[in-house]
C-alpha positions as CSV (number, residue, x, y, z in Angstrom):
1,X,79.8,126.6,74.3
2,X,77.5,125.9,71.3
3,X,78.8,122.8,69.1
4,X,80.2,125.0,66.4
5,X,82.8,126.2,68.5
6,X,84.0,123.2,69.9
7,X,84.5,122.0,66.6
8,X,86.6,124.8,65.5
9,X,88.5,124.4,68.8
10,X,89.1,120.9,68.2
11,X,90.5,121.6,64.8
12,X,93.3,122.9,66.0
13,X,94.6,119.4,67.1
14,X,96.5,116.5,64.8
15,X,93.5,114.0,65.3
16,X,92.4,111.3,63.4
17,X,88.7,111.2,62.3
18,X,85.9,113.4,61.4
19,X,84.4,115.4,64.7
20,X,80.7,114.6,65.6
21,X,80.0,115.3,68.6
22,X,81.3,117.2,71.8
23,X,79.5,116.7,75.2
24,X,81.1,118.0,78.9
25,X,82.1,114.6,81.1
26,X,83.3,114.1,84.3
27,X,83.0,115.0,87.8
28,X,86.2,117.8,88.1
29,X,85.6,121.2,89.2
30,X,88.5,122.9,88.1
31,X,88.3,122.4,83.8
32,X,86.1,122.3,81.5
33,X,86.0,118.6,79.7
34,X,84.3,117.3,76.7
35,X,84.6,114.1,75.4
36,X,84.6,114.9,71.6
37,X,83.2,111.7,69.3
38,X,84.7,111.0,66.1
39,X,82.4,109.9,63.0
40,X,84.3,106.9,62.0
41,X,84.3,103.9,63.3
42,X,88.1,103.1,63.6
43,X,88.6,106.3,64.7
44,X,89.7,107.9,68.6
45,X,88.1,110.1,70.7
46,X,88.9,112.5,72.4
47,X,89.3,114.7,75.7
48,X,89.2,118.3,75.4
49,X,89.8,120.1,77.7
50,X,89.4,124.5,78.5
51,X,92.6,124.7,81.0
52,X,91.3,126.8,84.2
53,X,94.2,129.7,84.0
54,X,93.2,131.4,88.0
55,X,94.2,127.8,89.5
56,X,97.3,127.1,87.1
57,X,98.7,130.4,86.0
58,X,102.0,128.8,84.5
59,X,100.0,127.0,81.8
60,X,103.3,126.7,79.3
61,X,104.8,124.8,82.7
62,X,102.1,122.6,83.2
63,X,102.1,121.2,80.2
64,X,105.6,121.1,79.6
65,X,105.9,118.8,83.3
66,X,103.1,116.5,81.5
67,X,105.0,115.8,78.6
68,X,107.7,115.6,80.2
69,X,106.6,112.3,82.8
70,X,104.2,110.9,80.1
71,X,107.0,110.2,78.3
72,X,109.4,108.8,81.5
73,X,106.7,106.3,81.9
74,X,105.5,105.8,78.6
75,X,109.4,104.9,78.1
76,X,109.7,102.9,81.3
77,X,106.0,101.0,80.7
78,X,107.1,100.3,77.0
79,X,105.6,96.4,76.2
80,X,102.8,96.9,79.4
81,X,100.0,95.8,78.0
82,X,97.8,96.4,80.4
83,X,99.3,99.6,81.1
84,X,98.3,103.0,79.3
85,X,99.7,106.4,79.3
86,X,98.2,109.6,78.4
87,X,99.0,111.1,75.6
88,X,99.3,114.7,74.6
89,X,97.4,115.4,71.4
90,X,99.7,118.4,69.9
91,X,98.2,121.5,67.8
92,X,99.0,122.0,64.0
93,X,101.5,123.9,64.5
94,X,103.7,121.2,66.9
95,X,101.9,122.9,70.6
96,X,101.0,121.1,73.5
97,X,97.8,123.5,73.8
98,X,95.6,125.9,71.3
99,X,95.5,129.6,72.4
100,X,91.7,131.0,71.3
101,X,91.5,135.0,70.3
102,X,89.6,135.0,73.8
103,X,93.4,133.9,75.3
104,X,91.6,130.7,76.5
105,X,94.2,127.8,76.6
106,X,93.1,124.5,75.6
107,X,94.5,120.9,75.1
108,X,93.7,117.5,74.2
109,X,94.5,113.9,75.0
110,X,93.6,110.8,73.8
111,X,90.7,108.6,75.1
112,X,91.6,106.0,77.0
113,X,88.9,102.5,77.0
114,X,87.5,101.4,78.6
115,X,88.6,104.2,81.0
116,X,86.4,103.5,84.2
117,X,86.7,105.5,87.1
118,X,85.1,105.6,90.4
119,X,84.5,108.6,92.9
120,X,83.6,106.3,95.9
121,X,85.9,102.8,96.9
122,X,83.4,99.7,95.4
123,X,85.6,96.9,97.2
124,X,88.9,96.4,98.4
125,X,90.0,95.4,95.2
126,X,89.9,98.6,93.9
127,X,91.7,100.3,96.6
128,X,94.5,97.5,96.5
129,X,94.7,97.8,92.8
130,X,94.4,102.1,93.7
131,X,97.9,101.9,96.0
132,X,99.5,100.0,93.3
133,X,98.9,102.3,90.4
134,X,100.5,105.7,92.8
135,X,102.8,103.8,94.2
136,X,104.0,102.6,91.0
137,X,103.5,106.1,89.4
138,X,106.2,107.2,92.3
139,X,108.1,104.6,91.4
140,X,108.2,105.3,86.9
141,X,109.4,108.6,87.9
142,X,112.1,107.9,90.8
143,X,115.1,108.1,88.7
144,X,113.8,111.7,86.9
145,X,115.7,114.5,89.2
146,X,112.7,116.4,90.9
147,X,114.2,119.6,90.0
148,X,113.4,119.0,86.5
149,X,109.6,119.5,87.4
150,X,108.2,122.3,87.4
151,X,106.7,123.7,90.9
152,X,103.5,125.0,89.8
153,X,101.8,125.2,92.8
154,X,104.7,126.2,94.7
155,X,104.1,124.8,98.6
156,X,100.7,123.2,97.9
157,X,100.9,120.5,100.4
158,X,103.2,122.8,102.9
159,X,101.3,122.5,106.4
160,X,103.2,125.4,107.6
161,X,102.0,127.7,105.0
162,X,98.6,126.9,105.2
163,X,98.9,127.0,109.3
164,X,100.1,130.8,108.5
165,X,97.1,131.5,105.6
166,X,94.8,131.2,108.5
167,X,95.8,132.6,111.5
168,X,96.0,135.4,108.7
169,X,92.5,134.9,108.2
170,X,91.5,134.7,111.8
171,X,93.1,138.2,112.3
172,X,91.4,139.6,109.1
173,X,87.9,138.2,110.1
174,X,87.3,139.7,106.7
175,X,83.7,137.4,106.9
176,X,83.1,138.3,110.6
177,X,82.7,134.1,110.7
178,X,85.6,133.6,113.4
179,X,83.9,134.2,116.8
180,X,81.5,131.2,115.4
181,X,84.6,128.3,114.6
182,X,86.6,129.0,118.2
183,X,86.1,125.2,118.8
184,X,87.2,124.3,115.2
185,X,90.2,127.2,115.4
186,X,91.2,125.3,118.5
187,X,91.2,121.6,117.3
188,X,93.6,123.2,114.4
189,X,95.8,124.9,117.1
190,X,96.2,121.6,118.6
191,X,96.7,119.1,116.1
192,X,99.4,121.6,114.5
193,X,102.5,120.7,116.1
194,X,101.6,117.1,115.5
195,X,101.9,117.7,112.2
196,X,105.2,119.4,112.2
197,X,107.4,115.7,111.9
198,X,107.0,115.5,108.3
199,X,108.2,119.0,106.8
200,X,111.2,118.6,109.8
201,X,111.5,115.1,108.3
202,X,112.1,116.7,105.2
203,X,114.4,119.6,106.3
204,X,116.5,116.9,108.0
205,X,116.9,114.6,105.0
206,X,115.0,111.9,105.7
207,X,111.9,112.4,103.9
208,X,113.5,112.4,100.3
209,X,111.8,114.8,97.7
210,X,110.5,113.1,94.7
211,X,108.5,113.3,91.8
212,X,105.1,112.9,92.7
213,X,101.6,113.5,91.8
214,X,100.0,115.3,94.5
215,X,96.2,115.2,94.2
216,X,96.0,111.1,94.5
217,X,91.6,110.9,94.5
218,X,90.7,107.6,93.5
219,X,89.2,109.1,90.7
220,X,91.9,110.2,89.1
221,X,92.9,106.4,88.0
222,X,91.4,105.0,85.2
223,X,90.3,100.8,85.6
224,X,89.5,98.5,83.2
225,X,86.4,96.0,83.2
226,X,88.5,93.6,85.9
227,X,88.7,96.7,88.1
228,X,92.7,96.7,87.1
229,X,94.0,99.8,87.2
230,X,95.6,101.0,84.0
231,X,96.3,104.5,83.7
232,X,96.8,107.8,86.6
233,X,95.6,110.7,85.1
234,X,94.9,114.5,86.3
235,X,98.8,115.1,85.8
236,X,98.5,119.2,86.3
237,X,100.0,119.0,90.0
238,X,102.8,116.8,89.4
239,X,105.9,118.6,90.8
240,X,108.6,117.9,93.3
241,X,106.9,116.3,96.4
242,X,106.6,114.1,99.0
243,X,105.7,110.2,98.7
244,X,103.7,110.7,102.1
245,X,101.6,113.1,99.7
246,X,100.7,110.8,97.5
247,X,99.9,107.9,100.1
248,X,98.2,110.3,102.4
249,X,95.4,111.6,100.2
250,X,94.4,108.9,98.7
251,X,93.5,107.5,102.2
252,X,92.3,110.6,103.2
253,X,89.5,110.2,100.3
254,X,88.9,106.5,100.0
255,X,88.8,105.7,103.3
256,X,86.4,108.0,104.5
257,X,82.9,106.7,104.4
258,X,80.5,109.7,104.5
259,X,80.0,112.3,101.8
260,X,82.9,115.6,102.1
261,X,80.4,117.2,103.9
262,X,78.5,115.1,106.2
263,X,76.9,116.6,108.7
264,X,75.9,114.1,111.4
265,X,79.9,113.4,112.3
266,X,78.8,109.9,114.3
267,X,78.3,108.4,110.4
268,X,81.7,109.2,109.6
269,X,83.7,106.2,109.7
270,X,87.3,105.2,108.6
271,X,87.5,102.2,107.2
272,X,90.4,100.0,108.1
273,X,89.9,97.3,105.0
274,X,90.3,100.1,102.6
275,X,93.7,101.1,104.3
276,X,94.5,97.9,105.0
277,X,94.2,96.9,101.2
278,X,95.8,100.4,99.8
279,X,98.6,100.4,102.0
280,X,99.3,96.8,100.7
281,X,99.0,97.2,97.0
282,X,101.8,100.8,97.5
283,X,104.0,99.6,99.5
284,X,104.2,96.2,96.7
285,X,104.9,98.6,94.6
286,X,107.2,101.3,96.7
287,X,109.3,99.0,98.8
288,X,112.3,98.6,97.2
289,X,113.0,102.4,97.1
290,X,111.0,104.1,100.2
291,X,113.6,105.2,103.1
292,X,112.4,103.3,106.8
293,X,111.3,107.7,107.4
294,X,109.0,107.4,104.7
295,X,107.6,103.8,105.9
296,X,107.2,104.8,109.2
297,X,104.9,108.2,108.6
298,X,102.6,106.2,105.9
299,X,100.1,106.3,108.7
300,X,100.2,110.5,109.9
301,X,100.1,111.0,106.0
302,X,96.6,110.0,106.1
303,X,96.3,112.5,109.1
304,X,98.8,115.2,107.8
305,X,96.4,115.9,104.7
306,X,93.2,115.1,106.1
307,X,94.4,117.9,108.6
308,X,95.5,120.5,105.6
309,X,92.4,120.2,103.6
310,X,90.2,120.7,107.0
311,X,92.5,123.4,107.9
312,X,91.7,124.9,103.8
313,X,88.0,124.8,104.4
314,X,87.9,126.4,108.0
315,X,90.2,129.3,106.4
316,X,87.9,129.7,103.2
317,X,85.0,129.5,105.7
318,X,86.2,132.3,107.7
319,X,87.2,134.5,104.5
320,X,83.6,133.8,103.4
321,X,83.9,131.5,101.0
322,X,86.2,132.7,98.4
323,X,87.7,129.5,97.0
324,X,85.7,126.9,97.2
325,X,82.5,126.4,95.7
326,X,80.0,125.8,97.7
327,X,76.0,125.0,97.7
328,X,75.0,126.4,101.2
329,X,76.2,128.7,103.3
330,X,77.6,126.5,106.0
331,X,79.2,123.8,103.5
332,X,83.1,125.0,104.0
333,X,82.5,124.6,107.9
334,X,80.7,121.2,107.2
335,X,83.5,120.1,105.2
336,X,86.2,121.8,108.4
337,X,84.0,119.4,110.6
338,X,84.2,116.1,108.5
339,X,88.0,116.3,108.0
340,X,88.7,117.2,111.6
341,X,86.8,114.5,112.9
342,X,88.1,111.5,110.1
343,X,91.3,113.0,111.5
344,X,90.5,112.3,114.9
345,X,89.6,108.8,114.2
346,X,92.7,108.1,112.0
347,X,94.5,109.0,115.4
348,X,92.7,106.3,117.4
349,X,93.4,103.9,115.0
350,X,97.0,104.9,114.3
351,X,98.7,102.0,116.0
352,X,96.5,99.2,114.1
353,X,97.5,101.0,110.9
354,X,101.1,101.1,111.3
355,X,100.9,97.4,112.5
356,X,99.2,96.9,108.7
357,X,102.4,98.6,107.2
358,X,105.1,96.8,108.8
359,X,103.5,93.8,108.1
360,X,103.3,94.8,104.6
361,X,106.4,95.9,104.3
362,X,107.6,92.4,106.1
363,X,105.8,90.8,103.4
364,X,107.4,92.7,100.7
365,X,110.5,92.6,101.7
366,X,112.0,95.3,104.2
């Protein structure tokens, strides 16, 4: 977009200041976000942001589940200081997003400072100060009734629907890619049924459903120069969930330490401190409400969606690449490969890490 038409797009919003400037930030892949400078001084900037409509269809939803929790917490957090919310920045005309004549959807929030963010773990402070922030996210929004949010990916994080997307895809062959992956197709045949506790879990009652966030990267918590987390943003997939979502992903991503795609799988490690020092700061924060089900899984979390997003590449792989994006030809199965063997080693070290829970939880209180 040339500057002129951000600028009309951004004068659609109730901001404060004069616009100067508007340059695309960040590291996402699913909007498009500009940080938009004000001329004055005193005055905010802001995020803009061009909402992706093919990944969240129910746009009117979304936003409507955003206002919705920034408010619960913004309401629960009141006299925080060091705690910030996002805020919504409506349109003129009292919207939570600006409609172009293209039928592009667009919003804006406020800027949080110092707003710091990190793609990769810097120290264990971090990652305590990580499980803290979801954990107490979970926690803000434990008294709103889940069915008051909004589904809008409806089963994103269901292992039995993804299971079914690719044997789908293995009978389709639609790439001719699947005679290649037999080794990969049978390390997801195997680890399956391992994987089956949790949504039984949840069947049976044990695994309450909550309000959650569902897409917990470390980057999606904003720090401040003490590396204290004060703000969880990237609210789009907050819908009813699992806490074991939450828990799990973040683990998944932070205590991983090779690149998503790593191709020599003997320098993929996972890295016990990290765990050690999440699992401590979220269960501080989620002890007083988390059932002993939900204690007791923390650990095959960590597996269960380090399982679904290798399963998710494997299946792109063998459709040919139609969801993700990807830089080389082999980078989905790359990706398959990384996951399934973090996975592996979050297995052999599943008993130390449920020893680091229950001492946790000992600590904390339960």
């Amino acid at each position: 977009m040339v500057e002129s038409e951000i600028r009309s797009v951004f004068g659609n919003f109730k901001t404060t200041g004069t616009f100067l400037s508007g340059k695309p930030t960040g590291s996402g892949h699913i909007h498009k976000t500009l940080l938009i400078r004000t001329k004055e001084k005193d005055a905010p900037d802001y995020i803009l942001q061009k909402i992706n409509q093919n990944v969240f269809p129910p746009v009117r939803e979304m936003m409507d589940n955003i206002i919705r929790v920034t408010r619960h917490i913004r309401e629960k957090r009141a006299g925080d200081s060091q705690v910030s919310v996002l805020e919504v920045i409506e349109t003129h005309s009292g919207d939570s997003f600006f409609t172009d004549q293209s039928g592009n959807h667009w919003r804006m929030y406020n800027k949080l400072e110092p707003g710091i963010s990190y793609d990769i773990v810097p120290g264990n402070k971090v990652a305590n100060e990580a499980g803290k922030a979801f954990g107490q996210f979970i926690g803000d929004l434990r008294d709103m009734p889940a069915d008051e949010i909004y589904p809008v990916i409806p089963e994103f994080h269901s292992i039995e629907m993804r299971f079914e997307k690719f044997r789908e895809a293995i009978d389709a062959n639609a790439a001719g890619r699947a005679g290649e992956v037999k080794k990969e197709i049978e390390t997801a045949h195997f680890a399956f049924d391992a994987m089956l506790v949790i949504p039984r879990f949840e069947r049976e009652g044990k695994l309450p459903v909550r309000v959650t966030h569902n897409d917990t990267k470390l980057n999606n918590i904003l720090f401040d120069e003490k590396d204290r987390a004060v703000c969880v943003i990237d609210l789009d997939t907050v819908m009813p969930g699992l806490s074991l979502y939450d828990f799990g992903d973040t683990i998944r991503t932070a205590a991983n330490t090779a690149e998503e795609d790593e191709a020599d799988l003997d320098r993929i490690r996972f890295s016990i401190p990290v765990f050690k020092a999440y699992s401590e700061g979220f269960i501080e924060k989620t002890i007083s409400f988390l059932t002993r089900a939900e204690l007791e899984l923390l650990p095959l979390s960590a597996r269960y969606m380090t399982f679904i997003m290798g399963l998710r590449f494997l299946t792109d792989y063998i459709m040919g690449d139609v969801y993700y994006s990807t830089g080389y030809s082999d980078q989905n199965l790359r990706r398959c490969r990384a996951q399934f063997r973090l996975m592996q080693l979050m297995e052999e070290q599943h008993d130390e890490c449920m020893d680091i829970v229950m001492q946790a939880a000992k600590i904390h209180g339960k």
